[in-house]
PDB file of N, CA, C, O and CB in Angstrom:
ATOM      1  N   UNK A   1      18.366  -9.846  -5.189  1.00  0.00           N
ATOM      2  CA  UNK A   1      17.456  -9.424  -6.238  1.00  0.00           C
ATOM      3  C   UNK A   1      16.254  -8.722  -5.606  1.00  0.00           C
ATOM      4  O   UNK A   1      15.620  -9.310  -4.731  1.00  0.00           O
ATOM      5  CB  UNK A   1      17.005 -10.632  -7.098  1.00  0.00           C
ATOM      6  N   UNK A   2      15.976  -7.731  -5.927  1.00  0.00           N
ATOM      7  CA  UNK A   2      15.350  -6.607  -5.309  1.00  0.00           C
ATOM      8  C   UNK A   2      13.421  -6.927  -5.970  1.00  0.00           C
ATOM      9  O   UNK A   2      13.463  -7.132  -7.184  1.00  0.00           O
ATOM     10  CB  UNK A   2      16.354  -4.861  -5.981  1.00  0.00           C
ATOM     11  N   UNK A   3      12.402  -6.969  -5.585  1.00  0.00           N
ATOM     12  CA  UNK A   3      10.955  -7.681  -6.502  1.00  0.00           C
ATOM     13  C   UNK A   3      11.131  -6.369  -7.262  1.00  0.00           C
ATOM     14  O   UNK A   3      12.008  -5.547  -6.994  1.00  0.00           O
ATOM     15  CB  UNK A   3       9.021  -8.060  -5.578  1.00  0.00           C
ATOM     16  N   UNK A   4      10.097  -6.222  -8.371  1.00  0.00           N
ATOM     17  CA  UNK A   4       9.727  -5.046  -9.270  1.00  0.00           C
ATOM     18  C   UNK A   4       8.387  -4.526  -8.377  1.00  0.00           C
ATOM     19  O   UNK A   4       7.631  -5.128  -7.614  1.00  0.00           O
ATOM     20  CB  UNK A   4       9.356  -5.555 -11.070  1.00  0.00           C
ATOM     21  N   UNK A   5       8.442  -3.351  -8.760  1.00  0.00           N
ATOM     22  CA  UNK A   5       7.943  -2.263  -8.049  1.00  0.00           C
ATOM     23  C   UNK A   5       6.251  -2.607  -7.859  1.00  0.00           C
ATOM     24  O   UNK A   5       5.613  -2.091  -6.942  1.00  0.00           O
ATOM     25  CB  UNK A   5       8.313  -0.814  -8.920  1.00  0.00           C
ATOM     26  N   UNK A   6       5.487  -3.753  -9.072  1.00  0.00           N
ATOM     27  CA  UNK A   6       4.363  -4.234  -8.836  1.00  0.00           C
ATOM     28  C   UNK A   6       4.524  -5.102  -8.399  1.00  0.00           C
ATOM     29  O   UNK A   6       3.356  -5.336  -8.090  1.00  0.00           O
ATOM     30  CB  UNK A   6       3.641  -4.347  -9.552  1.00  0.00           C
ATOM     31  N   UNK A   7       5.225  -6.175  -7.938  1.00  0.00           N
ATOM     32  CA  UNK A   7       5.430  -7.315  -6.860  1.00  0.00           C
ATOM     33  C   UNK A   7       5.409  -7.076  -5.856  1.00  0.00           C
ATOM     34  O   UNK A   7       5.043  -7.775  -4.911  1.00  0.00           O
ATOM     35  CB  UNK A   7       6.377  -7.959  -6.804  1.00  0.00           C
ATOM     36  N   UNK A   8       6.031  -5.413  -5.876  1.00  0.00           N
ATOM     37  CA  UNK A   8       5.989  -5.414  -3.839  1.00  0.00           C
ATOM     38  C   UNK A   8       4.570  -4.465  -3.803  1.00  0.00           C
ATOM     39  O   UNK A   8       4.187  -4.039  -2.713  1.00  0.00           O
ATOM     40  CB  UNK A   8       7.859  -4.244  -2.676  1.00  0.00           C
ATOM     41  N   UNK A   9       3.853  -4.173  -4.974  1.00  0.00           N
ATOM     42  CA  UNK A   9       2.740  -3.488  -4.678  1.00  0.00           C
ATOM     43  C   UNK A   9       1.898  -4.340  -4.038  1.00  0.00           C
ATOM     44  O   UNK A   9       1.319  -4.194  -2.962  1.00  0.00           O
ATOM     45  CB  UNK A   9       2.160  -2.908  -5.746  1.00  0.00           C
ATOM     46  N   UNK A  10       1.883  -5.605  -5.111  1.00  0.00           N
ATOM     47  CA  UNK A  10       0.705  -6.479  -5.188  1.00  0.00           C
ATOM     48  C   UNK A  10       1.102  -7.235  -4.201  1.00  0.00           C
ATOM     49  O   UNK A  10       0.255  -8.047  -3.829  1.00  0.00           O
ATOM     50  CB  UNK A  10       0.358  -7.226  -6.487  1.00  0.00           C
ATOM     51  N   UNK A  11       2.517  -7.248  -3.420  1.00  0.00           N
ATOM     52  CA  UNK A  11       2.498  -8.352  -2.137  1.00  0.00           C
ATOM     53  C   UNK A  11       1.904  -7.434  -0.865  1.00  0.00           C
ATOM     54  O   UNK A  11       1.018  -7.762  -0.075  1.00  0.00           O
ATOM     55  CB  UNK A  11       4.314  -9.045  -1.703  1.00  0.00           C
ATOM     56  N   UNK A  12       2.574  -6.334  -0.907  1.00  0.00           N
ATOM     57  CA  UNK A  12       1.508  -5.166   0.263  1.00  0.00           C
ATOM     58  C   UNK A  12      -0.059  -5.418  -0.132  1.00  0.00           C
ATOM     59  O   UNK A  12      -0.803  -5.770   0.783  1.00  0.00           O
ATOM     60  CB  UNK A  12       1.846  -3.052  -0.082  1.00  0.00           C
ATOM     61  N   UNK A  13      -0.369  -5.326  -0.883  1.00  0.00           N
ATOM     62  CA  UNK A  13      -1.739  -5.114  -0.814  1.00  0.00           C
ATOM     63  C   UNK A  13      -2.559  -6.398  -0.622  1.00  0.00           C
ATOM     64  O   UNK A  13      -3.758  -6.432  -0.348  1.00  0.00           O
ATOM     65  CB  UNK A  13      -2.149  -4.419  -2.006  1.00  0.00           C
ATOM     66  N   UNK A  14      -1.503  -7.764  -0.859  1.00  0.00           N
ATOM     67  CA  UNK A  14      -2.285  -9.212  -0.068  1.00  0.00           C
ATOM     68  C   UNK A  14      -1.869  -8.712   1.378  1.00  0.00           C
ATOM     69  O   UNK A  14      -2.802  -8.815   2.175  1.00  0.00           O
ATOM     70  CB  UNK A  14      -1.503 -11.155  -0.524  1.00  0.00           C
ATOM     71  N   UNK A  15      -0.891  -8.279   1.826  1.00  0.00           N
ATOM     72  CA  UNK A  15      -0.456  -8.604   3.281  1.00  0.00           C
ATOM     73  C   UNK A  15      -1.303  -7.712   4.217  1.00  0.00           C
ATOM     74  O   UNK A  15      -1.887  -8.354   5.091  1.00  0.00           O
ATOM     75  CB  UNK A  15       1.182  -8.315   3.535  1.00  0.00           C
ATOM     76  N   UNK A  16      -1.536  -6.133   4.234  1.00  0.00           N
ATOM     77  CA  UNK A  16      -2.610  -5.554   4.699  1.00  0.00           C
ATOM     78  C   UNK A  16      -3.542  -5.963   4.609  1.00  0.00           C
ATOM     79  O   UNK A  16      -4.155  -6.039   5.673  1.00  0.00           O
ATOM     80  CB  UNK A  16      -2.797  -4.694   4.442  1.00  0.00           C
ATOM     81  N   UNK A  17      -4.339  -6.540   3.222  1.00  0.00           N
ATOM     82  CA  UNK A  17      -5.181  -6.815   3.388  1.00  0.00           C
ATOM     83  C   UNK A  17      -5.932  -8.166   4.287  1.00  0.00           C
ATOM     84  O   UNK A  17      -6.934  -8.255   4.997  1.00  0.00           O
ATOM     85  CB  UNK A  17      -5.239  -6.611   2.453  1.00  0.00           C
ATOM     86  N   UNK A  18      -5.102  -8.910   3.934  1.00  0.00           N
ATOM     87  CA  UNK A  18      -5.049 -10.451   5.134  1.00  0.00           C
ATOM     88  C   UNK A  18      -5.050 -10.137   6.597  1.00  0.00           C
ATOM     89  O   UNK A  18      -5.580 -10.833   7.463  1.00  0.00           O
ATOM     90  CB  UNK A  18      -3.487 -11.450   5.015  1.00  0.00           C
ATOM     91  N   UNK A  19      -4.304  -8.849   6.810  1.00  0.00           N
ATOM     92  CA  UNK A  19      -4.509  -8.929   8.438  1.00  0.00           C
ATOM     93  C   UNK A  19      -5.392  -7.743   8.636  1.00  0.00           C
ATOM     94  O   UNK A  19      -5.618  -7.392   9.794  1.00  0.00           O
ATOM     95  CB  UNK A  19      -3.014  -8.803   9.439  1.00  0.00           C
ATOM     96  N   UNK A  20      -5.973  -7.015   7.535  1.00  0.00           N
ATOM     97  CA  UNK A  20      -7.264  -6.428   8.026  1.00  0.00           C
ATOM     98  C   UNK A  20      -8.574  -7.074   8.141  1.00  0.00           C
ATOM     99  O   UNK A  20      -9.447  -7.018   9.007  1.00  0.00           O
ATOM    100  CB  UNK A  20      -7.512  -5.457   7.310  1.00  0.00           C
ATOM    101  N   UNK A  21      -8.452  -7.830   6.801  1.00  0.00           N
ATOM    102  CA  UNK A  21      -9.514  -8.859   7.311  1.00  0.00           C
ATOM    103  C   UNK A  21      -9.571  -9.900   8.335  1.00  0.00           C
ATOM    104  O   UNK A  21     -10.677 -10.059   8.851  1.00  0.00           O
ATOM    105  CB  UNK A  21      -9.783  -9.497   6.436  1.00  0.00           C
ATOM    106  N   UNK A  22      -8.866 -10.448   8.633  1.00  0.00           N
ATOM    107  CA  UNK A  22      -8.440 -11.319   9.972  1.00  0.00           C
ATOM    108  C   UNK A  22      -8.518 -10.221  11.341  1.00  0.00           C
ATOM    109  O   UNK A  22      -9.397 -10.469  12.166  1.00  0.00           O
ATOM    110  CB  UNK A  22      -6.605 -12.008   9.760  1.00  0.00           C
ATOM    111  N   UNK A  23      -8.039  -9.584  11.472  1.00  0.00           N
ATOM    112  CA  UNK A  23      -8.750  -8.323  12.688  1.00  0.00           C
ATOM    113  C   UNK A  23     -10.189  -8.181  12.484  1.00  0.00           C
ATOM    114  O   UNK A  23     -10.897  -7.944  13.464  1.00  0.00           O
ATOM    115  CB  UNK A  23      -8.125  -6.579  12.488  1.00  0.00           C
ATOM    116  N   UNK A  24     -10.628  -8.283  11.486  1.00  0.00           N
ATOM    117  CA  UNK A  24     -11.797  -7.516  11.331  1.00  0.00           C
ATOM    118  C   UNK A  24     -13.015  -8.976  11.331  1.00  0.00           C
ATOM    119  O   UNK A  24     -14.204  -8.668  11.419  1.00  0.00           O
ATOM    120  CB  UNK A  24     -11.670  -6.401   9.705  1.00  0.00           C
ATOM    121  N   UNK A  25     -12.715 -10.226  11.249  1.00  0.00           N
ATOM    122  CA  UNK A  25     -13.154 -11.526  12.022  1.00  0.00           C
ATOM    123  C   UNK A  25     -12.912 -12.266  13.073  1.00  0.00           C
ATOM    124  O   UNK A  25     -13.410 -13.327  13.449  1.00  0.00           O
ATOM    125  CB  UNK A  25     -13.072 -12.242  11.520  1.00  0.00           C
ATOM    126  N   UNK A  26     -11.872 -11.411  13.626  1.00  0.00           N
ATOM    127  CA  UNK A  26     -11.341 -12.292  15.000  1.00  0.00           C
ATOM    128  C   UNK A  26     -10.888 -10.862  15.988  1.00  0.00           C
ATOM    129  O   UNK A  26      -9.704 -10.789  16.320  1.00  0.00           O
ATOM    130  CB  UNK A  26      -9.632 -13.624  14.571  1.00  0.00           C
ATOM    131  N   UNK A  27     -11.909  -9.688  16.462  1.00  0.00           N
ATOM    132  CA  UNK A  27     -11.873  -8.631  16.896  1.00  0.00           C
ATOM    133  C   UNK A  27     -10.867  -8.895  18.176  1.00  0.00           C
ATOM    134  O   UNK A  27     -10.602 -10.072  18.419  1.00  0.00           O
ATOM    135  CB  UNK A  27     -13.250  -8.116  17.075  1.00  0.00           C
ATOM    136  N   UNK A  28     -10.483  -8.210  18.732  1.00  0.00           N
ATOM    137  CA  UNK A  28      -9.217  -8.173  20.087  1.00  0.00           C
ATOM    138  C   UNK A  28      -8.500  -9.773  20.055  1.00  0.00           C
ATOM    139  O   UNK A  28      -7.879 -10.129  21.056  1.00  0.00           O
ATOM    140  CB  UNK A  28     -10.147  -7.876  22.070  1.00  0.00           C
ATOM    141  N   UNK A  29      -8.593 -10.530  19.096  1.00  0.00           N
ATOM    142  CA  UNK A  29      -7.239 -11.599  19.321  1.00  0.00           C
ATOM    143  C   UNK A  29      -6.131 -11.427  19.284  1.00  0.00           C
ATOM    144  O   UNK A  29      -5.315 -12.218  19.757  1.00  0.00           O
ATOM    145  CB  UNK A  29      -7.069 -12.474  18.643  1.00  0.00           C
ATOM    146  N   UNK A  30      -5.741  -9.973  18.510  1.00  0.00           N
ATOM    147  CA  UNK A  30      -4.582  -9.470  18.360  1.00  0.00           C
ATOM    148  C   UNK A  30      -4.204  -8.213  19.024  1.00  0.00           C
ATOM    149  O   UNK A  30      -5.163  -7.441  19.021  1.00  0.00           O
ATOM    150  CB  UNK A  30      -4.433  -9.383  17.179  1.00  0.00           C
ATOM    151  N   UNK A  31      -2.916  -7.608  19.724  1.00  0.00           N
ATOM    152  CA  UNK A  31      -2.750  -6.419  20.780  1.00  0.00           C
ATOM    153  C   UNK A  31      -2.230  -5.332  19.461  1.00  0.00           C
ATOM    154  O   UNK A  31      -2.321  -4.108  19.367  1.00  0.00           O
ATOM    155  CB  UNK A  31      -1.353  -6.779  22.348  1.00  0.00           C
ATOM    156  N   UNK A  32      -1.557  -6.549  18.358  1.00  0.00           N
ATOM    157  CA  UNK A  32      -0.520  -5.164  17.392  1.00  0.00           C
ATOM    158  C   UNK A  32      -0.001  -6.504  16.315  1.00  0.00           C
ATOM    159  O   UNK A  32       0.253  -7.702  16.437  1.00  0.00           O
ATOM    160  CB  UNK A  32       1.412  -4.012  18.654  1.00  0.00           C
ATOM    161  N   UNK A  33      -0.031  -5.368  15.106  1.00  0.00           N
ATOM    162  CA  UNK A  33       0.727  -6.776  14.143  1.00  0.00           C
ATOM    163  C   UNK A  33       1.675  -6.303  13.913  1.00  0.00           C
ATOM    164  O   UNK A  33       1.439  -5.114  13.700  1.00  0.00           O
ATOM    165  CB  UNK A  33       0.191  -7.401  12.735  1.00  0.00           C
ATOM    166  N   UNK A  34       3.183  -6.606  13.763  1.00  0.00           N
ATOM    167  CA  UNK A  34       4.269  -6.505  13.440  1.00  0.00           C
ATOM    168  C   UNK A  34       4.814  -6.390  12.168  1.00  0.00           C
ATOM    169  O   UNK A  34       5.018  -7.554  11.823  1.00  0.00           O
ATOM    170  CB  UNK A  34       4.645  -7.211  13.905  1.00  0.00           C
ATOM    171  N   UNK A  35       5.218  -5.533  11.140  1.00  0.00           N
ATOM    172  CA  UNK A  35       5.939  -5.940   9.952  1.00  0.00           C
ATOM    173  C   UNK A  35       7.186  -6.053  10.059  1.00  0.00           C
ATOM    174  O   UNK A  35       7.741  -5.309  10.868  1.00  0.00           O
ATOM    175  CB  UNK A  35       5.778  -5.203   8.972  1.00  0.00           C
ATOM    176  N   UNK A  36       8.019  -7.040   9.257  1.00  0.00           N
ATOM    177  CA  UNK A  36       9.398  -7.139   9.245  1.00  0.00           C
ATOM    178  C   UNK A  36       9.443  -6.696   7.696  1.00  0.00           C
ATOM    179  O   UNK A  36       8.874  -7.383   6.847  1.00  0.00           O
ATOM    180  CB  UNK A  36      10.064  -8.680   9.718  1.00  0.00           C
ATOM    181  N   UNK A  37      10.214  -5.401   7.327  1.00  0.00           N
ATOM    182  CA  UNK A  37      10.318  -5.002   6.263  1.00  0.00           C
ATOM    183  C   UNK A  37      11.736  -4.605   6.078  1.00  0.00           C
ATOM    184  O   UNK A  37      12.058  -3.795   6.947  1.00  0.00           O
ATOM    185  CB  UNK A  37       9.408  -4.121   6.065  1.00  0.00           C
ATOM    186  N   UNK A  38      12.680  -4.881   5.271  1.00  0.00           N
ATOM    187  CA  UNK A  38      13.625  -4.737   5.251  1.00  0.00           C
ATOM    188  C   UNK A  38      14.846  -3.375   4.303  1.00  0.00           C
ATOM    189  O   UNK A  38      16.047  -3.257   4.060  1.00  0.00           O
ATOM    190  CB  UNK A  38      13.566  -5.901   5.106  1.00  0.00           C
ATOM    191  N   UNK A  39      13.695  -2.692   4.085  1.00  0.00           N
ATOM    192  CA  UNK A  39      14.163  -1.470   3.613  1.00  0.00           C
ATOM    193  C   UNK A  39      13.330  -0.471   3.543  1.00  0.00           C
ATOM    194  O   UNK A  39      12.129  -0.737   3.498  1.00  0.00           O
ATOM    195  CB  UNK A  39      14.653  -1.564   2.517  1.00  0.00           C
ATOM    196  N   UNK A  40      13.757   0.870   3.519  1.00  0.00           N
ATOM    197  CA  UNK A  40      12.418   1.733   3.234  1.00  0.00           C
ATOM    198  C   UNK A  40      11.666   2.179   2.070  1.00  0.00           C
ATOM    199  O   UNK A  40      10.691   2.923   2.186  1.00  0.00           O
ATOM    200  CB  UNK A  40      12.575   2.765   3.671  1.00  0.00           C
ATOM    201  N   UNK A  41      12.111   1.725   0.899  1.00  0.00           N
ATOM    202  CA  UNK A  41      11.037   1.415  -0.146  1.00  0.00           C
ATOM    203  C   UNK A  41       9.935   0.357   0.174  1.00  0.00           C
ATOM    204  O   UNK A  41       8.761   0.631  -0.077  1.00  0.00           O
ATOM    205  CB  UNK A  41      11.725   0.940  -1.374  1.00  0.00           C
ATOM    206  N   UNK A  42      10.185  -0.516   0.570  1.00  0.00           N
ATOM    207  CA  UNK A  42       9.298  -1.339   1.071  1.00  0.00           C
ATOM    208  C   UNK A  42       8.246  -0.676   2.529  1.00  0.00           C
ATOM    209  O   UNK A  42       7.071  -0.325   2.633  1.00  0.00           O
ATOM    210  CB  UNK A  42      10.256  -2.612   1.415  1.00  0.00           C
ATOM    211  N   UNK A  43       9.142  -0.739   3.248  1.00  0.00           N
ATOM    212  CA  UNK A  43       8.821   0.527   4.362  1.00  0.00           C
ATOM    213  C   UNK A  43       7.059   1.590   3.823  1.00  0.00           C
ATOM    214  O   UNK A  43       5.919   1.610   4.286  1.00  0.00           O
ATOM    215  CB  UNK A  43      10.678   1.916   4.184  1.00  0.00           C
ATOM    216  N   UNK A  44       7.542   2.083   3.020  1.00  0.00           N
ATOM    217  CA  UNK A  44       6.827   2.980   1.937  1.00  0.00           C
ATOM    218  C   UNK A  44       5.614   2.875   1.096  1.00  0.00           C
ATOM    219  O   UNK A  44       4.658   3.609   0.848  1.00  0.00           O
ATOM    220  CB  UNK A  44       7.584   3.130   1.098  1.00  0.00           C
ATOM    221  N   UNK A  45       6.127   1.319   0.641  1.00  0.00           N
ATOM    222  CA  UNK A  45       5.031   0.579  -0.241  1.00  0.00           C
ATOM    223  C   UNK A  45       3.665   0.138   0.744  1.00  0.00           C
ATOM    224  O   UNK A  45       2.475   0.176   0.430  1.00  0.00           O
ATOM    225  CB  UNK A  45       5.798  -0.935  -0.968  1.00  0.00           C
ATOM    226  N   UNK A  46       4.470  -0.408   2.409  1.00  0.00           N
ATOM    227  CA  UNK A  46       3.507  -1.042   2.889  1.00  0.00           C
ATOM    228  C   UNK A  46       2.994   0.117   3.631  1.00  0.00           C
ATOM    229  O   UNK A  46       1.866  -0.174   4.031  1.00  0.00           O
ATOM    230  CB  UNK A  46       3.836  -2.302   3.601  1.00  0.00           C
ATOM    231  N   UNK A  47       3.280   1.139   3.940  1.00  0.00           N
ATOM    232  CA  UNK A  47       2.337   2.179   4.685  1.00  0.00           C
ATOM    233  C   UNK A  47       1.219   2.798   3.516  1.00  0.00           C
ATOM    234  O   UNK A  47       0.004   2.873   3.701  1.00  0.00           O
ATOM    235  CB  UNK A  47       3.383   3.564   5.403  1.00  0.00           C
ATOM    236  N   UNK A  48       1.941   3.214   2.281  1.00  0.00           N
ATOM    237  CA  UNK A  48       1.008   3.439   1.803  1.00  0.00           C
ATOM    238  C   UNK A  48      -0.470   2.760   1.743  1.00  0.00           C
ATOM    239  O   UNK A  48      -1.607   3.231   1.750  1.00  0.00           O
ATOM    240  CB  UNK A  48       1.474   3.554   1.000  1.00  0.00           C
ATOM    241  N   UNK A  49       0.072   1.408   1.679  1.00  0.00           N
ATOM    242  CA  UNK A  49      -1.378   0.387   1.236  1.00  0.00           C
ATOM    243  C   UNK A  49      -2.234   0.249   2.250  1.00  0.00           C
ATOM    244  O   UNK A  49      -3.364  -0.215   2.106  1.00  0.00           O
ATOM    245  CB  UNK A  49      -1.100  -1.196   0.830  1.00  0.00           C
ATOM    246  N   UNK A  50      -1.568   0.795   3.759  1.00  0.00           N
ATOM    247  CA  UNK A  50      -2.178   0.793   4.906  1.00  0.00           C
ATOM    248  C   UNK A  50      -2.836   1.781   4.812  1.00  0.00           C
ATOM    249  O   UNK A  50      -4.059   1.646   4.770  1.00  0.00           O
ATOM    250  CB  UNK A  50      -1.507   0.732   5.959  1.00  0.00           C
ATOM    251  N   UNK A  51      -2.298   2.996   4.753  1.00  0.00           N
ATOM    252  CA  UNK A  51      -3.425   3.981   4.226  1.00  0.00           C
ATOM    253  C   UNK A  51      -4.484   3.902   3.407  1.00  0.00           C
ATOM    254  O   UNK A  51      -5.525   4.554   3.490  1.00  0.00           O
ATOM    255  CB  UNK A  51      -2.998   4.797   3.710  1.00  0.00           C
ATOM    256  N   UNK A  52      -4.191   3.077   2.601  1.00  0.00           N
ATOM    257  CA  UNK A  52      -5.331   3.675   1.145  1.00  0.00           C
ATOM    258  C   UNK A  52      -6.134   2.609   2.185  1.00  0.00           C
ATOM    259  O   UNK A  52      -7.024   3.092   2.885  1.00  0.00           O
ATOM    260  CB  UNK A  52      -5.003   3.218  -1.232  1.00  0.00           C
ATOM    261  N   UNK A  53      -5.835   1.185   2.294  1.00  0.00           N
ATOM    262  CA  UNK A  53      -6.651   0.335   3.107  1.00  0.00           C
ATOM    263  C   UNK A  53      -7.268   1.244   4.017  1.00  0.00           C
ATOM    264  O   UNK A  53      -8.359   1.334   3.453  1.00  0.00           O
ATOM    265  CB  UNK A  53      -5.899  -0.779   3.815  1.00  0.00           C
ATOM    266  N   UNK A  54      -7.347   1.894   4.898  1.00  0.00           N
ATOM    267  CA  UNK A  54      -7.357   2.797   5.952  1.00  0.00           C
ATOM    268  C   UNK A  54      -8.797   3.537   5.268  1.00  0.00           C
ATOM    269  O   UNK A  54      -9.999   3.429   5.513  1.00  0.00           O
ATOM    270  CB  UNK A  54      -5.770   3.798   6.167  1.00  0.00           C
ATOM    271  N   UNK A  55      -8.079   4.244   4.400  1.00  0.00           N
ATOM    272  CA  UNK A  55      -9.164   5.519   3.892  1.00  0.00           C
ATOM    273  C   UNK A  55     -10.496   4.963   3.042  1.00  0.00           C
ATOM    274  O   UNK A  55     -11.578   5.549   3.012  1.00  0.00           O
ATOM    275  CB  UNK A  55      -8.263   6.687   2.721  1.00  0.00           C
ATOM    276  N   UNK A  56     -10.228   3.873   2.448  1.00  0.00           N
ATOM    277  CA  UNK A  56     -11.180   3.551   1.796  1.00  0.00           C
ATOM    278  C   UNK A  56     -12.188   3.058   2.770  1.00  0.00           C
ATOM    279  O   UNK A  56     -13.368   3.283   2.503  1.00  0.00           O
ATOM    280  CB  UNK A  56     -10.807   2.710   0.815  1.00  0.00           C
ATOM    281  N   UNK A  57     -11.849   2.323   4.025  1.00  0.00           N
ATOM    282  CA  UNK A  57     -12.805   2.127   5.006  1.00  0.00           C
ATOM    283  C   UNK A  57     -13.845   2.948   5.951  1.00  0.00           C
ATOM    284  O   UNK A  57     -14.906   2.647   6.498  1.00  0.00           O
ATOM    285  CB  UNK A  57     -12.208   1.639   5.628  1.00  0.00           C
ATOM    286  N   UNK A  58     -13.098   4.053   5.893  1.00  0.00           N
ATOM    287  CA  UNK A  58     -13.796   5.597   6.770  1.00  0.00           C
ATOM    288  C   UNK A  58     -14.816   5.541   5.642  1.00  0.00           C
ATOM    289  O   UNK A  58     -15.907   5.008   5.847  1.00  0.00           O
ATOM    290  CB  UNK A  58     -12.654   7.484   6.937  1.00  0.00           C
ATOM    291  N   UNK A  59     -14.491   6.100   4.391  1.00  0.00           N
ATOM    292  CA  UNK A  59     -15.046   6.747   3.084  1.00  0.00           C
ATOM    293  C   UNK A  59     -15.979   5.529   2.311  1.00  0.00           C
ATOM    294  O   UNK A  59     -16.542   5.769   1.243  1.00  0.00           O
ATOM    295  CB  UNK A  59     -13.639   7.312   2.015  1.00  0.00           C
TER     296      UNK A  59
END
């Protein structure tokens, strides 16, 4: 069973966000974070959110 397209929004956007904030309180504890994503819609969902996460921080 595949989540609906706002389940895997709203689970990307806890999961970036948890390990941006956790990098961003615990500076060099981490070398690289790993995703295990198992398709490329998902793939997709979570880069995007990395981005927008990303851009909204420059801006």
């Amino acid at each position: 069973m595949r989540p609906t397209p706002a389940c895997l929004e709203e689970a990307a956007k806890i999961a970036v966000g948890t390990a941006k904030n956790f990098t961003e309180e615990h500076p060099g504890e981490l070398d690289i974070i790993k995703w295990v994503l198992f398709d490329n819609n998902t793939y997709q969902v979570y880069k995007s959110e990395l981005e927008c996460q990303n851009s909204s921080k420059l801006g």
